[in-house]
C-alpha positions as CSV (number, residue, x, y, z in Angstrom):
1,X,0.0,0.0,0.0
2,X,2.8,2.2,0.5
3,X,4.4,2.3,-2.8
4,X,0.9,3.7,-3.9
5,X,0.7,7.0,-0.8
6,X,3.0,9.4,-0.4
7,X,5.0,11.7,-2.5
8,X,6.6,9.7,-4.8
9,X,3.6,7.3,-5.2
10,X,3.4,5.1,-7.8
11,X,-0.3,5.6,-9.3
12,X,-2.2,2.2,-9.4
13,X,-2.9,1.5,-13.2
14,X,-6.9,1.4,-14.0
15,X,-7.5,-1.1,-16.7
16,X,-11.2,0.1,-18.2
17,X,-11.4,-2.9,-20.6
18,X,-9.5,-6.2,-21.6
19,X,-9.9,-8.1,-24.9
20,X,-7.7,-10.9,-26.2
21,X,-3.9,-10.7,-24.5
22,X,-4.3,-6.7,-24.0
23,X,-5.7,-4.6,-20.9
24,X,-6.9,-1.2,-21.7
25,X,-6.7,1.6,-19.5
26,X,-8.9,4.7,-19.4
27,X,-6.7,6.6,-21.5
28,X,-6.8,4.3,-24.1
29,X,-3.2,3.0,-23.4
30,X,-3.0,-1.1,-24.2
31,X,-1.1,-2.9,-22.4
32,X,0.1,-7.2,-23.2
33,X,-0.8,-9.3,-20.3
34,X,2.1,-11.5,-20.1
35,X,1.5,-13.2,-17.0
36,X,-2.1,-14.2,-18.1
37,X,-3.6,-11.6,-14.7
38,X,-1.6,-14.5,-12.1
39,X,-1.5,-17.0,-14.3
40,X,-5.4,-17.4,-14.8
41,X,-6.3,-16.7,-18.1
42,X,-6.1,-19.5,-20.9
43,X,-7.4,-17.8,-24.1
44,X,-7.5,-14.4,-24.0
45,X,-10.0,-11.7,-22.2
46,X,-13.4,-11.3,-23.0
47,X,-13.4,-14.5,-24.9
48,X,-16.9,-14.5,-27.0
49,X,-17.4,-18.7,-26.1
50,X,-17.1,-18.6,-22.4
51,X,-19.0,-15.2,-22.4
52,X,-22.1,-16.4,-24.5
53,X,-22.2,-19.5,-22.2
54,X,-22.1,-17.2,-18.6
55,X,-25.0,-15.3,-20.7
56,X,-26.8,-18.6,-21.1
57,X,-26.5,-19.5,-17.9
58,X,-27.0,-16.3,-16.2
59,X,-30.5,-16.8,-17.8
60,X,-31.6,-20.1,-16.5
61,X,-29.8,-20.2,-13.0
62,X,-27.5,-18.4,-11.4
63,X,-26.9,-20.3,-7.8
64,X,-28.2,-22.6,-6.0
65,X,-26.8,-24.4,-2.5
66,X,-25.1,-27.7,-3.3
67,X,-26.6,-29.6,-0.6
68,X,-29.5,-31.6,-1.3
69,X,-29.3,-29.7,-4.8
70,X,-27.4,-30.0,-7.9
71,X,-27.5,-29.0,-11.3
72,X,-26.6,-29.8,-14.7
73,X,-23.0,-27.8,-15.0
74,X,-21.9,-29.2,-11.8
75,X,-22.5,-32.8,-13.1
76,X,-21.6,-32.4,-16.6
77,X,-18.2,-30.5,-15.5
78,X,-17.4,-33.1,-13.0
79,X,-18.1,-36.1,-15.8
80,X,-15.4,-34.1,-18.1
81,X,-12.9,-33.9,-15.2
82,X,-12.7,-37.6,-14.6
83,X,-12.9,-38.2,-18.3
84,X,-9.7,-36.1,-18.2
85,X,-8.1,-37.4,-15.1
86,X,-9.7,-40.9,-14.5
87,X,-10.3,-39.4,-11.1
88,X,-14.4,-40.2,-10.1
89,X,-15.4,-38.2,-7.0
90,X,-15.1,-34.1,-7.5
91,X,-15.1,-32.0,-4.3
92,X,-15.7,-28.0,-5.1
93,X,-14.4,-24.9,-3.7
94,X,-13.6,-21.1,-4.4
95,X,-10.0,-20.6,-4.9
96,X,-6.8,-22.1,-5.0
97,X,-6.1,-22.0,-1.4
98,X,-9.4,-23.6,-0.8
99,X,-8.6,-26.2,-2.8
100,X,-5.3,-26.8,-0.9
101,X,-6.9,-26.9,2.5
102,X,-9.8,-29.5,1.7
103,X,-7.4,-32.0,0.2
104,X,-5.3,-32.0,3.5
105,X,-8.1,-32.2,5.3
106,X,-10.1,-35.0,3.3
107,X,-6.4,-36.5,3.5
108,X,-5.8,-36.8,7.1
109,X,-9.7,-37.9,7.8
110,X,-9.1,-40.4,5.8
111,X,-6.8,-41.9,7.5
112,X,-8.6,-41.1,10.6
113,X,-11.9,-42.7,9.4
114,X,-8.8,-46.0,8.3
115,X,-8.2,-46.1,12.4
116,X,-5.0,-44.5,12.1
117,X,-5.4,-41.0,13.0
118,X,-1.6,-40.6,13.8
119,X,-1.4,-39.9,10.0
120,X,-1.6,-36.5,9.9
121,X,1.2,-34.6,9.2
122,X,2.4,-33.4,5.6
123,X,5.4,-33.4,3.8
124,X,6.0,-31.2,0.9
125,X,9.0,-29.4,-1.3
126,X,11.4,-26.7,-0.3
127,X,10.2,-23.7,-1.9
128,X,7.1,-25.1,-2.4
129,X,3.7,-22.6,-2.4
130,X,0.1,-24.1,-2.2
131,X,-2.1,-20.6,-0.9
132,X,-1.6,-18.4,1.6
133,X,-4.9,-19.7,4.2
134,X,-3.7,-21.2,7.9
135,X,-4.1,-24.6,6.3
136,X,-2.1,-24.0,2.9
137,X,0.6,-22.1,4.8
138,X,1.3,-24.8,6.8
139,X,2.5,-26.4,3.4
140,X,4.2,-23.5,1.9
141,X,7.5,-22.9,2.0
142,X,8.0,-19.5,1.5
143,X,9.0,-17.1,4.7
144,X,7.9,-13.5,3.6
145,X,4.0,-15.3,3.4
146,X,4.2,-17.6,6.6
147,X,6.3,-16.0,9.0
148,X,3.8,-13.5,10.4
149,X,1.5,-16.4,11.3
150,X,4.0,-18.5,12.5
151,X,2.1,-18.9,16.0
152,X,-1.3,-20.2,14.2
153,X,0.5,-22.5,11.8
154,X,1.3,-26.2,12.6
155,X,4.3,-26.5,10.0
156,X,4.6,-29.5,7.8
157,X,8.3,-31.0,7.3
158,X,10.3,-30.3,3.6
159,X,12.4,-32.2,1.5
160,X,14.5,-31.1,-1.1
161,X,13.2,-30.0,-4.4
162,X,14.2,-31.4,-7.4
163,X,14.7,-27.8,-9.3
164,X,17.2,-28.2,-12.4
165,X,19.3,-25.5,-11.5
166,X,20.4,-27.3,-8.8
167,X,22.5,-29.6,-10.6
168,X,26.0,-30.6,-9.8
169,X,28.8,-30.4,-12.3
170,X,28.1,-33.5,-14.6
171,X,24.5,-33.9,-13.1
172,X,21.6,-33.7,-15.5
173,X,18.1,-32.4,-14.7
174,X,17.1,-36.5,-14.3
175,X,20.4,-37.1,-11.8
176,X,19.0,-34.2,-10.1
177,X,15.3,-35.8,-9.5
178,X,17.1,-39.4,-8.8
179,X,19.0,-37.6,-6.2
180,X,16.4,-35.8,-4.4
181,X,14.0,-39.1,-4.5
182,X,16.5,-40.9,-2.6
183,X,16.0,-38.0,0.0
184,X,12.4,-38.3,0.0
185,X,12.7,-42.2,0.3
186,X,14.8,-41.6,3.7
187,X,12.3,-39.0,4.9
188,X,9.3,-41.2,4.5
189,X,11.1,-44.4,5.5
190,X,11.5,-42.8,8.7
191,X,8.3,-40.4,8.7
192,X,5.5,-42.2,7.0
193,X,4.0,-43.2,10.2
194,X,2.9,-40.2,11.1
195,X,2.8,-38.7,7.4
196,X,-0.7,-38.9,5.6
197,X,0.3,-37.3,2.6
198,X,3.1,-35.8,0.4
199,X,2.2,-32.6,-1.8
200,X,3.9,-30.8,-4.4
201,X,3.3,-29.0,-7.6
202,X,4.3,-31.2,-10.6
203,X,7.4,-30.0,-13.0
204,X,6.8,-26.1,-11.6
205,X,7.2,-24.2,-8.5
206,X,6.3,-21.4,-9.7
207,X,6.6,-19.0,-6.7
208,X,9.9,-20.5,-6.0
209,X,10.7,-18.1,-9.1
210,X,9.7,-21.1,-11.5
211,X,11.7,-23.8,-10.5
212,X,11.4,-26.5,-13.4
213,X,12.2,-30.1,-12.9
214,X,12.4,-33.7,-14.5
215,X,8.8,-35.7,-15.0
216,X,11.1,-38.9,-13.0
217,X,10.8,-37.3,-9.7
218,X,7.2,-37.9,-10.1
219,X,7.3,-41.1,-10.9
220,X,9.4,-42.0,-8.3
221,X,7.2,-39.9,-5.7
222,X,4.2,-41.7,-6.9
223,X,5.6,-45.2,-6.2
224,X,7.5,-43.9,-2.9
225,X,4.0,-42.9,-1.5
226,X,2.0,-46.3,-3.0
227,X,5.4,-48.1,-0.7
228,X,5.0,-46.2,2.6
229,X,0.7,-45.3,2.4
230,X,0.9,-41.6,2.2
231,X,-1.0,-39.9,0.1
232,X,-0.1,-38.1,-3.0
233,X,-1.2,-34.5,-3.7
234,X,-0.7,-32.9,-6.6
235,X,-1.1,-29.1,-6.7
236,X,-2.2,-27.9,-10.5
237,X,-3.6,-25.3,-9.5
238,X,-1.2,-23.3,-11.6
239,X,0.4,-25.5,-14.1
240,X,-3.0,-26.9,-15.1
241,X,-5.2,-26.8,-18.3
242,X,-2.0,-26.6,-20.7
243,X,0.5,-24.5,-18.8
244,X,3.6,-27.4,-18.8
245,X,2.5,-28.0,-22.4
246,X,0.0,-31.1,-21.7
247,X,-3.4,-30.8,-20.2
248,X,-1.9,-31.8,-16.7
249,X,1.8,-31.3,-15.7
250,X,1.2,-34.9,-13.7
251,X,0.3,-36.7,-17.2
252,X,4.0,-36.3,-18.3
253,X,4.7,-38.5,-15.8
254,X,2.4,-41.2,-16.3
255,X,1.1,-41.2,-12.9
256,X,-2.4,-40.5,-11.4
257,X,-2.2,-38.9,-7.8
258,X,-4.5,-39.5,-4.8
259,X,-6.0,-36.1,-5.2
260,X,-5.5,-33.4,-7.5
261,X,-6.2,-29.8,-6.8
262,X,-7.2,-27.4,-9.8
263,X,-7.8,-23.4,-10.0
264,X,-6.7,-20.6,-11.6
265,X,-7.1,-21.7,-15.5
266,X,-10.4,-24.1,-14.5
267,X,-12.8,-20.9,-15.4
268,X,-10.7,-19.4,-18.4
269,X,-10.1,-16.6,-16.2
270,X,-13.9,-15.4,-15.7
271,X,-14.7,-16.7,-12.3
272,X,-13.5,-17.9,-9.0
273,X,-13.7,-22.1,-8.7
274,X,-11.5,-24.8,-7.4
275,X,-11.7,-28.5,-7.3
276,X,-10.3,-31.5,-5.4
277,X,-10.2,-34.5,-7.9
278,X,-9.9,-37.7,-5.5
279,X,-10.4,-41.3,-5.8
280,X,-12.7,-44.1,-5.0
281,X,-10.8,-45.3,-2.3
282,X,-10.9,-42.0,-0.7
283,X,-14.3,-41.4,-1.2
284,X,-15.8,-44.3,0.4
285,X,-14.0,-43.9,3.2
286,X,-15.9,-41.2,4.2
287,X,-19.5,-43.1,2.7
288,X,-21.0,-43.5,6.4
289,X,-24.6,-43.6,8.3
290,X,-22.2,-41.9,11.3
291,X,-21.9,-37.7,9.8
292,X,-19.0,-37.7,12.2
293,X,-17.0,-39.7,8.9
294,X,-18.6,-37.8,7.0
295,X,-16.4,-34.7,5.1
296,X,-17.8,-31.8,6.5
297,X,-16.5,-28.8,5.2
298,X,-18.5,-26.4,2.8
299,X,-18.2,-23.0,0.9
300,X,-21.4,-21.1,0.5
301,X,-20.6,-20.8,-3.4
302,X,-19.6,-24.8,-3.8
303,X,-19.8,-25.5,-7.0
304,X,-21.4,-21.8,-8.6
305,X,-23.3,-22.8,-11.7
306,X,-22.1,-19.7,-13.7
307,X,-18.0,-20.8,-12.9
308,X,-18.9,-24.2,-13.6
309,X,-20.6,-23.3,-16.7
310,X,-17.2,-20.8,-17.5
311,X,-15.3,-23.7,-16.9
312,X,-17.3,-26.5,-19.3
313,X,-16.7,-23.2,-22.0
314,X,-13.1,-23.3,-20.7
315,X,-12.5,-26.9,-21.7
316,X,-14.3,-27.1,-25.0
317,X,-12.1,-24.2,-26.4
318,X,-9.5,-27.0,-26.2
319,X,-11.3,-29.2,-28.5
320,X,-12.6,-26.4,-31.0
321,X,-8.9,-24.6,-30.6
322,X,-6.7,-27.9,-30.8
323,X,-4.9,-25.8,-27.7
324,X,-2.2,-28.7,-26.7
325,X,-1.1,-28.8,-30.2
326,X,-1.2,-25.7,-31.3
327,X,0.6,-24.1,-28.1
328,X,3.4,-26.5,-29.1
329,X,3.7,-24.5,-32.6
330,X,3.1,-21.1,-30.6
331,X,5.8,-21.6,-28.0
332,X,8.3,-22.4,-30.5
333,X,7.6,-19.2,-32.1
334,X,7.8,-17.5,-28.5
335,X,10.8,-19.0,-27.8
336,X,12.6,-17.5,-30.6
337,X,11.4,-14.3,-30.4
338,X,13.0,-14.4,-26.8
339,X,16.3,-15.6,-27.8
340,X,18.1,-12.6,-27.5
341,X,16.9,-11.9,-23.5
342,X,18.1,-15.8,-23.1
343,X,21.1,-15.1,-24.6
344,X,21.8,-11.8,-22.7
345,X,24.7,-11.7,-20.5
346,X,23.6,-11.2,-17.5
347,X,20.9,-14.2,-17.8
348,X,21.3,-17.4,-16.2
349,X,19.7,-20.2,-16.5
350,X,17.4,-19.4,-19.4
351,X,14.5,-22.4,-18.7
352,X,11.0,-23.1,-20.5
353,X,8.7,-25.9,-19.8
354,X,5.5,-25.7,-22.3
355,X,3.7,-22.0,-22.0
356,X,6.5,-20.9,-19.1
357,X,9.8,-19.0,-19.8
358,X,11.5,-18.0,-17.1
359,X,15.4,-16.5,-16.8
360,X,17.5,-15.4,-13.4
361,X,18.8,-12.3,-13.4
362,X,22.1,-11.5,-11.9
363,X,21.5,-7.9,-10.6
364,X,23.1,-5.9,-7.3
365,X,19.5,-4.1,-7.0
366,X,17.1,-5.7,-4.1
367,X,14.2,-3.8,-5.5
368,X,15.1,-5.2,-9.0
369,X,11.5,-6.8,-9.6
370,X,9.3,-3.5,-8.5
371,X,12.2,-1.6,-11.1
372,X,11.5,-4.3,-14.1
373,X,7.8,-3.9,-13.3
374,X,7.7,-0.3,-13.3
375,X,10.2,-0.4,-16.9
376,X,7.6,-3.1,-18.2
377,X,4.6,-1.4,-18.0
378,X,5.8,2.1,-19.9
379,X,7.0,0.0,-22.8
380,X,3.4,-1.7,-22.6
381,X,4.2,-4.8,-20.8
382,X,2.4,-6.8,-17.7
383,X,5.4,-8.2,-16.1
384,X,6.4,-8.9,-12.3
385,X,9.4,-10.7,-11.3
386,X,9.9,-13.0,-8.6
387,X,12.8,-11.8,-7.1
388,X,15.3,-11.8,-9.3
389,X,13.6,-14.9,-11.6
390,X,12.2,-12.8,-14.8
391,X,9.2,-14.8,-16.2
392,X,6.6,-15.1,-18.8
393,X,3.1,-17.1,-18.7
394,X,1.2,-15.4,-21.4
395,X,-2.4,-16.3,-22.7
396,X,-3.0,-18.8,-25.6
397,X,-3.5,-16.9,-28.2
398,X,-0.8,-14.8,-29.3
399,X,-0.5,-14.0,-32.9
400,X,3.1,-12.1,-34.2
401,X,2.4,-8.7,-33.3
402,X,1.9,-10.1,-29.7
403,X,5.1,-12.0,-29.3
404,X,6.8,-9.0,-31.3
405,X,5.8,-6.6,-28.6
406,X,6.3,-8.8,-26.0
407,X,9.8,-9.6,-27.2
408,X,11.0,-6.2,-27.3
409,X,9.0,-5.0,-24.2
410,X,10.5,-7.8,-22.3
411,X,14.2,-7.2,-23.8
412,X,13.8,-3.3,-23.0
413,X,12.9,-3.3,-19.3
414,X,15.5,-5.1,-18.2
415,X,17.8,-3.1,-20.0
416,X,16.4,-0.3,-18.3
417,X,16.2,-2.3,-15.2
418,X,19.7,-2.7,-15.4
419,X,21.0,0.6,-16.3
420,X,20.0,1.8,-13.1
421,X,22.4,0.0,-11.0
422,X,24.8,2.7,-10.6
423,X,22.4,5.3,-10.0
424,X,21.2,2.6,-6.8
C-alpha cells in the first residue's frame, strides 16, 4: 500500500477494458498481459465462447446451495474432469487455497476414518507454495507469506526439491530428481507413520521463481508414496489446463495422484472455482450412516453454476482450438522471439517448460523486480518478477504482433532495469 501514498507514489494503473492478451486503461493506453492476470487466463480476455455460455446461464440459473441440490453444470463439469483425469469423485471450492486446504483435510480424515489417525502430518518441497490460508501455509515454504502467522500455523516438514538448477557439475536435470528421491525415500522411511500425505506442484514451483524439474521425480514420488501409504497431492492449481505443455503437468509422468487440486485456468479466467479430484478409495471412506465420517466442510458458493458453466466453456475451447497442439507450434515461435533476453549476459539459466519461460537475473538491486515492473509497463508490458527470476506465462492466443511486442518490451525493461544499478 505504501508504494501507492505518499510523495513519490506510484499511481495504481486502471484497466477500463480487456480483450484478447491486451488490458486497456482509461486513457486508451493497451497494455500485453504476459502473466495471463496471475496465471489465470487461458485464451485471451473477454473470450466471446465462455462469455455467450455465462450469458446462457446467467438466464436459466445463477446459484443454488449444493446440498440436497445439484444441477446440470456441476455434473456435466465433474463427468469431463474424470474423463480427463480418471479421477471419479469431484469435491468443489472457491479458490486455489481452498482447494489446498480440503485435500489436507479429506487427507488426514481419511486416514482417521482408516483407524490410524496418527497420520496426519504433511510433507512437501522446499520452496514449495500451495495458498496463503492457515491450512495452505502450513505447506508453503515460502517465509515472507508464513512468518507473520507463525504462532497459528502447525508447519509441515520439507524435503529437497528437485529444481534443475540445482545440478552438480556433470548432473543432469534427471540425476538431479534421482538424487532428491532418494531424500524423499529416507524421509518417508523414517516419517510415514505419522505422514498422511506428500504434496507438491508437478514440473513447476512457480513461486519458487519457476523452479522447473524432470517428470522422473514424479514417478518416483508416486511409487515412494504407493510403498509407505501416504497420500499423493498434486497441486495444479497453476500449471493446469496446458500451462507445462500437456493438459496436466502430472500426465507427463504417467502417474495418477491421490488427489489433484485445480484453479486458476479451470474458469478461463472469468470466475473464481476450485476443485479437489480424489479417488474411490478415498471417497468411500468417508460413505457412512455416522456424519461424524462424513467430510464436513463447505463453501457457500460450492460448485457456482455460472464458474462451472465458464469452466465446461473453458475446456471445450480445447477441442474447438486444438490448444495442446497448437501451443506446441506457438511456444516455438515465443521461444525464438525471446532468444536474444536468453542469450543476454547477465541471464542465467534461461528455462521453458510448455507455456512458461522463465530466466535469473544476476543484478546488485534488491528492488530489482518493482524496477522491471515499473520499466515493463511504460514499454506496454504486464510483467512482475519473482525476485530476481524474470518470467513469462502469457495467454494462448498470441499471434506475431503479440510476441513481437512482447519480445521487445520484455528485452527493454530489463535493459532499463539494469541501467539503473549505478544510479542505486
Amino acid at each position: 500500500m505504501k508504494q501507492h501514498a505518499g510523495p513519490h507514489a506510484v499511481p495504481l494503473v486502471s484497466i477500463q477494458r480487456a480483450a484478447g492478451v491486451w488490458l486497456y486503461d482509461y486513457q486508451g493506453r493497451r497494455i500485453l498481459d504476459a502473466l495471463s492476470s496471475w496465471w489465470v487466463n487461458l485464451f485471451g480476455h473477454s473470450h466471446p465462447h465462455i462469455q455467450a455460455a455465462l450469458r446462457e446461464q446467467l438466464a436459466q440459473l445463477d446459484h443454488v446451495m449444493l446440498a440436497g441440490f445439484t444441477h446440470a453444470p456441476v455434473v456435466e463439469l465433474s463427468q469431463r474432469l474424470h474423463e480427463l483425469t480418471g479421477l471419479g469423485h469431484a469435491f468443489y471450492g472457491s479458490d486455489g487455497a481452498s482447494a489446498t486446504e480440503i485435500a489436507l483435510k479429506m487427507s488426514a480424515h481419511y486416514w482417521r476414518n482408516a483407524g490410524r489417525p496418527e497420520k496426519c502430518r504433511f510433507v512437501g518441497l522446499a520452496g514449495g507454495y500451495h495458498g496463503e490460508t492457515v491450512g495452505a501455509l502450513a505447506v508453503t515454504d515460502i517465509d515472507i507469506f508464513r512468518t507473520a502467522y507463525a504462532p497459528l500455523v502447525r508447519l509441515g516438514a520439507t524435503v529437497p526439491s528437485p529444481d534443475a538448477r540445482q545440478a552438480q557439475p556433470g548432473e543432469s536435470a534427471a540425476d538431479v530428481a534421482r538424487r532428491c528421491a532418494r531424500t524423499l525415500e529416507a524421509w518417508l522411511q523414517a516419517h510415514h507413520a505419522e505422514t498422511a500425505a506428500l504434496i507438491l506442484e508437478p514440473l513447476v514451483q512457480c513461486a519458487a521463481g519457476m523452479a522447473m524439474y524432470d517428470p522422473l521425480y514424479l514417478r518416483e514420488a508416486r511409487a515412494l508414496c504407493e510403498r509407505y501409504e501416504v497420500h499423493l497431492v498434486v497441486d495444479e492449481i497453476a500449471t493446469g489446463f496446458g500451462r507445462t505443455g500437456s493438459l496436466f503437468a502430472h500426465q507427463q509422468a504417467g502417474i495418477r495422484p491421490d488427489f489433484l487440486c485445480l484453479s486458476k485456468g479451470i474458469t478461463g479466467g472469468t470466475l473464481p472455482l476450485s476443485v479437489v479430484l480424489t479417488t474411490d478409495a478415498v471417497y468411500e471412506a468417508f460413505y457412512d450412516d455416522e456424519v461424524a465420517r462424513g467430510f464436513l466442510h463447505s463453501h457457500s458458493y460450492t460448485g457456482n453454476p455460472l464458474a462451472c458453466r465458464a469452466a465446461l466453456a473453458t475446456l471445450e475451447l480445447f477441442g474447438q482450438m486444438h490448444a495442446i497442439a497448437s501451443n506446441q507450434a506457438l511456444a516455438q515461435q515465443i521461444s525464438t522471439a525471446l532468444a536474444p533476453l536468453s542469450a543476454h549476459p547477465r541471464v542465467r539459466h534461461a528455462r521453458h517448460q510448455g507455456m512458461i519461460w522463465a530466466w535469473d537475473v544476476q543484478t546488485r538491486l534488491s528492488d530489482f523486480s518493482q524496477r522491471l515492473h515499473h520499466h515493463a509497463l511504460a514499454h506496454g508490458v504486464l510483467l512482475r518478477p519473482i525476485g530476481h527470476a524474470l518470467y513469462i506465462m502469457p495467454p494462448y492466443v498470441m499471434d506475431e504482433e503479440a510476441i513481437d511486442w512482447l519480445a521487445r518490451g520484455a528485452l527493454g525493461a530489463l535493459e532499463a532495469t539494469l541501467a539503473e544499478e549505478g544510479q542505486a
